[in-house]
C-alpha positions in Angstrom: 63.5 157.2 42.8 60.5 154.8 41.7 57.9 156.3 43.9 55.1 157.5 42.2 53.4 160.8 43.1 49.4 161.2 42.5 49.0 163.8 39.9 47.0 166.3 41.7 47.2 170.5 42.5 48.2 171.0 45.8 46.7 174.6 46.0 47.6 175.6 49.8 51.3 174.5 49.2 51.4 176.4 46.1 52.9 172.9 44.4 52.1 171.2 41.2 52.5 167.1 41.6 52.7 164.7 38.9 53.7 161.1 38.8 57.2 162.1 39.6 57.5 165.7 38.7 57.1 168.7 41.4 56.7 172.1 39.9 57.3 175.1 43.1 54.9 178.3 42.2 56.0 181.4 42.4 53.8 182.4 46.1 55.3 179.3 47.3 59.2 180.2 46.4 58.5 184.0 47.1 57.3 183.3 50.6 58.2 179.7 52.5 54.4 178.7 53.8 55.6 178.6 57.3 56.5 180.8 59.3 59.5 179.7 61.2 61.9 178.0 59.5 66.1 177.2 59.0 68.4 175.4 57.4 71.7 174.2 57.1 73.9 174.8 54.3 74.9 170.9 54.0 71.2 170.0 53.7 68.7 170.1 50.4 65.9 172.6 50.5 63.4 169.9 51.4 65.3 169.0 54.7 64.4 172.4 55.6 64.1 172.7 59.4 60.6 173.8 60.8 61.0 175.2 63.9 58.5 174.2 67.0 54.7 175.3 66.4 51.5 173.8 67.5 50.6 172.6 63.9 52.9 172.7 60.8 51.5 168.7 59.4 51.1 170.3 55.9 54.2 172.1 55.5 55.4 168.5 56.4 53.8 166.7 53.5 54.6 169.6 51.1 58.4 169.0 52.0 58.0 164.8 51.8 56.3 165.5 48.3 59.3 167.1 46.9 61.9 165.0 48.8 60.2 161.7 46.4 60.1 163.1 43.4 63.1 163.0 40.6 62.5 166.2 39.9 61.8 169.7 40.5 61.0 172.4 38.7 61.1 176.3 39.2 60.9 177.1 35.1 58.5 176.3 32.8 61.5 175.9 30.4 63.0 172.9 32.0 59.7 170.7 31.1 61.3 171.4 27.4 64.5 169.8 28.6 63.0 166.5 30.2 60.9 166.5 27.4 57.5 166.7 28.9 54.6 169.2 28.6 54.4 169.6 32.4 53.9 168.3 35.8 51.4 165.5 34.9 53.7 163.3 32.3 56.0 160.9 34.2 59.6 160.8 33.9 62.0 158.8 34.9 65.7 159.0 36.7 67.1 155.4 35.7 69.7 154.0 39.0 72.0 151.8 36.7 74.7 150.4 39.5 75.4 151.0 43.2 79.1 151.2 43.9 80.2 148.5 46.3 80.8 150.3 50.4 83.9 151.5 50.9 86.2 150.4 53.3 85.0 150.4 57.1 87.9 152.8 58.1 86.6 155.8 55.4 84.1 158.2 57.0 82.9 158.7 53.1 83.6 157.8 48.9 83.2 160.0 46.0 83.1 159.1 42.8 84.8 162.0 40.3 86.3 162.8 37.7 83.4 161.1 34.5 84.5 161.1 31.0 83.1 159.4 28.0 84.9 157.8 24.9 82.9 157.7 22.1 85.3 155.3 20.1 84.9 152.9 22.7 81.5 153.9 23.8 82.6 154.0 27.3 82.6 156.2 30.3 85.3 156.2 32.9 85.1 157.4 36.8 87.6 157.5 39.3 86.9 156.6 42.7 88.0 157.8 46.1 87.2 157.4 49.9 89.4 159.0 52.8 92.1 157.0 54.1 92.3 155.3 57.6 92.6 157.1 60.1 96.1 158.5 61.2 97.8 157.4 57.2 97.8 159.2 54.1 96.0 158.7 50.8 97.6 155.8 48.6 96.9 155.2 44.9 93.8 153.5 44.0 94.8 151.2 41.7 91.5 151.0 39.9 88.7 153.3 38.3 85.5 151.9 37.4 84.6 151.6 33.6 80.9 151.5 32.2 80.1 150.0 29.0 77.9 151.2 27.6 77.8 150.1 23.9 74.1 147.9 24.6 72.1 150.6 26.2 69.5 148.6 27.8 72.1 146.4 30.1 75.3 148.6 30.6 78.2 146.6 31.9 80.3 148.3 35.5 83.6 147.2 36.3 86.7 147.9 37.4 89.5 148.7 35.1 92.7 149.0 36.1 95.6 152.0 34.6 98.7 151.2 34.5 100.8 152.9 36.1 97.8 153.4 38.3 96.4 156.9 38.9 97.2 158.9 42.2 93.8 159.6 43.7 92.1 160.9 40.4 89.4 163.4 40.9 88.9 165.6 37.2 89.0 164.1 33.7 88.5 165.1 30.5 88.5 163.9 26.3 90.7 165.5 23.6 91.7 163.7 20.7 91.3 159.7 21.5 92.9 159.9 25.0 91.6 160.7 28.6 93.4 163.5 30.6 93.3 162.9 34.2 93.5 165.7 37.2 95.2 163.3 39.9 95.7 165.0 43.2 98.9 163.0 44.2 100.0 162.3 47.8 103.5 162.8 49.8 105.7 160.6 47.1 104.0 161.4 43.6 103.2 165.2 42.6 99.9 165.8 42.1 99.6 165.7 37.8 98.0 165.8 34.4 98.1 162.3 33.3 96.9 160.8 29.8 95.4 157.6 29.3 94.6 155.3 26.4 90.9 154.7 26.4 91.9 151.3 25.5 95.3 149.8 26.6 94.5 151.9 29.8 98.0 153.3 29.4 99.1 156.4 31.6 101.7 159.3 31.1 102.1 162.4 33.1 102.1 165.3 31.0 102.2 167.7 33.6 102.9 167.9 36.9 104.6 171.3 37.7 104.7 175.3 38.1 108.4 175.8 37.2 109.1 173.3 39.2 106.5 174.1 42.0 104.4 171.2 43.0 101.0 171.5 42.3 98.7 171.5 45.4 96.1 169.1 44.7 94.8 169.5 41.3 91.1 168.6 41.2 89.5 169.4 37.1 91.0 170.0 34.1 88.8 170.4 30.7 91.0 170.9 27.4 89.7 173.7 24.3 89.4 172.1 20.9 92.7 174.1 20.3 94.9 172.5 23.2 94.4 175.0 25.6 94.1 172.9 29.0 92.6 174.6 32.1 92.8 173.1 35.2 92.0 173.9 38.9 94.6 173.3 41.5 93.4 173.7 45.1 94.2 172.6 49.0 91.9 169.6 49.2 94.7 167.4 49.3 96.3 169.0 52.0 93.0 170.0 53.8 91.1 167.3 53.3 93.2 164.0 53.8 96.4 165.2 55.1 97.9 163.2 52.3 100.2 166.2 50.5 103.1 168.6 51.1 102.2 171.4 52.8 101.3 174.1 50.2 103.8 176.5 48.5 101.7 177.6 45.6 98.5 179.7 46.1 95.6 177.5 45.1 94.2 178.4 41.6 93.5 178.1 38.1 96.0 177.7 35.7 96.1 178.0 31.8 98.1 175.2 30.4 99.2 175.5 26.1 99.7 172.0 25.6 101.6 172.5 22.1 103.9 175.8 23.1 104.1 174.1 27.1 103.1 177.6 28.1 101.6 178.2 31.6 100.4 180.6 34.0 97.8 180.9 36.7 95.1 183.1 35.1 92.4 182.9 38.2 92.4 181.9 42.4 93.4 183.1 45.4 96.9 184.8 44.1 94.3 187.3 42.7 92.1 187.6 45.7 88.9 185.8 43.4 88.3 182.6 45.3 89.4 180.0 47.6 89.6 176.2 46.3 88.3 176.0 42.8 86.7 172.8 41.8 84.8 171.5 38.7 85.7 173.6 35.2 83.3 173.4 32.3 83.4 175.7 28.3 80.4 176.6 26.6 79.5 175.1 23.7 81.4 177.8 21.7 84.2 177.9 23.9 84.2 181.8 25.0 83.0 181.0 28.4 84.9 179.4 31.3 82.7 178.0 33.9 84.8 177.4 37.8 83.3 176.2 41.0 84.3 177.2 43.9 84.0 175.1 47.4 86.0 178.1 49.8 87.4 176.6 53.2 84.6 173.5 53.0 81.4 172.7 51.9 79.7 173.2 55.4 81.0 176.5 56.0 77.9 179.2 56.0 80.4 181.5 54.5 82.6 178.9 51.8 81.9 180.0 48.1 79.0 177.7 46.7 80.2 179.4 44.0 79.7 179.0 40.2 81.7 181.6 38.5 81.6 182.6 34.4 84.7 183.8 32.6 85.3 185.2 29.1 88.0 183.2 27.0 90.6 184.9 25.4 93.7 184.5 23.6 96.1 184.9 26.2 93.4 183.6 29.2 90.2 184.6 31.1 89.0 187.9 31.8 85.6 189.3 33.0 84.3 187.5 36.4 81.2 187.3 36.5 78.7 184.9 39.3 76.6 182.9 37.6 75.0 181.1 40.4 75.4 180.7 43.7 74.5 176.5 45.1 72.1 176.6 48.0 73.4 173.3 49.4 76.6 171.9 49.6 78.5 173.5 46.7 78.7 172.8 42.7 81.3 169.7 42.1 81.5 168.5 38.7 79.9 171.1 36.3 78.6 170.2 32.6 77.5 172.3 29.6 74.9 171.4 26.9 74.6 172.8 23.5 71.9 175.4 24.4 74.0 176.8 26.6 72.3 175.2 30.3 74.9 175.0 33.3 75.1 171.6 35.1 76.2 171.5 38.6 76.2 168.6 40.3 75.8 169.1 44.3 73.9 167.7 47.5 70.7 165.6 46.6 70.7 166.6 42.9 71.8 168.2 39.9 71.0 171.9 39.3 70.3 172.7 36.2 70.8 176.2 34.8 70.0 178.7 31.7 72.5 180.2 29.8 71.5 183.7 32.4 72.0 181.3 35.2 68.1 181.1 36.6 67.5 177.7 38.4 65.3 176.2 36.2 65.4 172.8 37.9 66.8 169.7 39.7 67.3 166.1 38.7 67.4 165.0 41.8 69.3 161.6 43.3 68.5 159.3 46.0 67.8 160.5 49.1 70.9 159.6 50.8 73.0 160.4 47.8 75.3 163.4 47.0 75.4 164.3 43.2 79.5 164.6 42.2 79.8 164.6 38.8 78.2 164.1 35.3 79.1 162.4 31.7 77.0 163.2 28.1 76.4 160.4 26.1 74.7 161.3 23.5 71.2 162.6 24.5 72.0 161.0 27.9 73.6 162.2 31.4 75.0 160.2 33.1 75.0 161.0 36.9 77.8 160.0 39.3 76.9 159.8 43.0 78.6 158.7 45.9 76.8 155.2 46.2 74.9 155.1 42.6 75.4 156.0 39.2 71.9 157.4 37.6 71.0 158.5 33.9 68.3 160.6 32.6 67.7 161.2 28.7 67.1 165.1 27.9 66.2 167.3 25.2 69.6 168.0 24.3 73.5 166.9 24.1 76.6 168.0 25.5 78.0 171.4 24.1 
C-alpha cells in the first residue's frame, strides 16, 4: 500500500495516475482496451484475465497500475470524500496491525463482526478461521480489541468475554453495550448476545424463533428506538458443518427489543434472497441496507447483492437493488452521514452514493479480502483477513 505511482496521464489506457490515486475514464470503463478478455467472479477487476494475443504489454501495465494504488476512482465526487482535489494529491491507506496466521489446519480466517465504543474509545472484532478438518467449529475464546484512545500508536490485543462468544461474526452499539450476532455450533444455539464494553461481560438476549433455532445468524444492527434487525442464514451449516441441519428458512428477522416481538420481515420464506449477510440503516433510519452472498461467493450466479429497504413501523417494505458487487460479494456494509454505502468485499471497499453509483474503492493489500468496517470519528477503520487498515474521509458514520 506504500508504493508510490508517478503522477502522469496515461492517455492510451484512458487512466489518470497520481502518487497513489487511479482515476478510470469514461472510454476506458465503457469499452475494456483489449479485446479479449474474462474474469472470474472471485477475482478484483484488475486480475482481469487477458486472453492469448501476440501483444497485450500495455493492457498489462494499465492493470499493474491500478492493482498498486490505494485507490480508485470512477466519480469525480469521491475525490470530495478522500479529501483531495484529484488524481495528483497523495493519499494514504494506513496498515495499523497484521493479525497473527491462523492455525495450520484452517484453509482461511476472517475477521467480522467491528464495532466501536466511544466511552471507551475502543473498537472490537471477532475472529474466525475454519475448523480442522473432519471437527466442528468450537468457541473462540477471544476477540481482538483496539485501543485506540492515542491515535498515533493504537494498542491490538486480545480480549477475552466471558462466557466466551460462539463463533461471533455481526456486532453492533446501542446504549453502552455491544450486541453480538454469534453463529453458535451443535451444543450452543446460534444468538444475540450483549457485552459490557468494559467488564467484557456476556448475556444472550436472544437466541430463538418460538423456540426454533436460529440457523446461523451472521449481522445484527439495532434502530435508535430498539428495533433490532438481524440476518440469520445457512453459513453455519454450509460453510463449517458446525450446526443443526436447518429448520428455519434463512432470513431476516425484525426483533422489538422492549415488546420481545419478532417476525421474519425479508429472505428466502419470501422468495427475495438466499443467505443474507451484512445489515446497515441510513443515517435517518428509513432505509435498511442487506447483503446478500446466495449459495457462495464463487458462484457466477450467487447474489453479490446489496439490497435497499424502506423502514416502517411494523418492518421493511419496498425492495429495491442498490448495487450489485462485481467480486466476491458485499460482507460487512457501513453508512455515512451523507448517505454513501460501504461494502466491504474482495481487494477493497466499494464505496457508494446515496443512488448507488460506484464512485470508488479504498482498496486493501493485494492478498487481502476486505470483511468489515468500524467509524471512528472521521476515520474507517478497515478489517481484512490478515490486516486491519484506516483511512480518514470527508465524513463520519450516519
Amino acid at each position: 500500500m506504500s508504493l508510490l505511482l508517478l503522477p502522469t496521464l496515461a492517455v492510451a489506457g484512458g487512466l489518470l495516475v497520481g502518487p497513489n490515486v487511479v482515476k478510470i475514464t469514461k472510454p476506458w470503463n465503457d469499452v475494456f482496451p483489449y479485446k479479449n478478455f474474462n474474469r472470474n467472479v472471485t477475482v478484483p477487476f484488475w486480475e482481469t484475465d487477458l486472453l492469448p494475443e501476440p501483444d497485450y504489454s500495455e493492457i498489462e501495465e494499465d492493470l499493474e497500475t491500478i492493482a498498486n494504488a490505494s485507490f480508485v476512482v470512477y466519480d469525480d465526487a469521491f475525490y470530495k470524500l478522500l479529501g483531495i482535489a484529484n488524481h495528483t494529491e497523495q493519499k494514504i491507506v494506513e496498515e495499523i496491525f497484521t493479525f497473527p496466521a491462523p492455525p495450520n489446519y484452517a484453509q482461511r480466517q476472517i475477521h467480522d463482526g467491528s464495532v466501536y465504543v466511544l466511552e471507551t474509545d475502543t473498537i472490537f472484532v471477532a475472529e474466525l478461521f475454519s475448523p480442522r478438518p473432519g471437527y466442528g467449529m468450537q468457541a473462540i475464546p477471544y476477540v481482538w480489541k483496539i485501543d485506540i484512545s492515542n491515535h498515533s500508536s493504537p494498542v491490538v490485543q486480545k480480549a477475552y468475554p466471558d462466557p466466551p462468544l460462539t463463533i461471533a461474526n455481526g456486532a453492533t452499539y446501542f446504549n453502552g453495550s455491544v450486541y453480538w450476532a454469534h453463529e453458535g455450533n451443535y451444543t450452543t444455539p446460534s444468538a444475540i448476545v450483549r457485552m459490557d464494553p468494559t467488564t467484557m461481560k456476556t448475556e444472550i438476549v436472544k437466541n430463538n424463533f418460538y423456540s426454533h433455532r436460529f440457523n446461523s445468524l451472521n449481522d445484527v444492527v439495532i434502530s435508535q428506538s430498539g428495533v433490532a434487525f438481524f440476518t440469520d442464514g445457512y453459513y453455519g451449516y454450509d460453510n463449517f458443518n458446525d450446526t443443526l441441519f436447518p429448520e428455519l428458512a434463512n432470513g431476516v428477522y425484525r426483533w422489538d427489543m422492549q415488546s420481545g416481538n419478532i417476525k421474519m420481515v425479508a429472505g428466502a420464506a419470501e422468495g427475495s434472497f438466499f443467505n443474507p449477510n451484512g445489515l446497515a440503516l441510513s443515517s435517518d433510519q428509513n432505509k435498511l441496507f442487506i447483503t446478500n452472498r446466495g449459495e457462495s461467493s464463487s458462484d457466477p450466479h450467487g447474489g453479490r447483492t446489496i439490497y435497499a429497504y424502506d423502514v416502517h413501523e411494523s418492518g421493511i417494505s419496498n425492495q429495491e437493488i442498490f448495487a450489485y458487487a462485481d467480486a466476491g460479494f458485499p460482507d460487512g456494509i457501513k453508512t455515512d452521514h451523507e448517505g454513501r454505502v460501504y461494502g466491504a468485499v474482495v481487494g477493497a471497499v466499494d464505496v457508494f452514493d446515496r443512488a448507488g453509483t460506484l464512485l470508488g474503492r479504498i482498496k486493501v493489500d493485494r492478498d487481502d479480502v476486505a470483511v468489515n468496517m468500524a467509524w471512528a470519528g472521521r476515520w474507517l477503520y478497515i478489517f481484512g483477513r490478515n490486516k486491519i487498515y484506516r483511512v480518514e474521509l470527508e465524513t463520519q458514520e450516519s
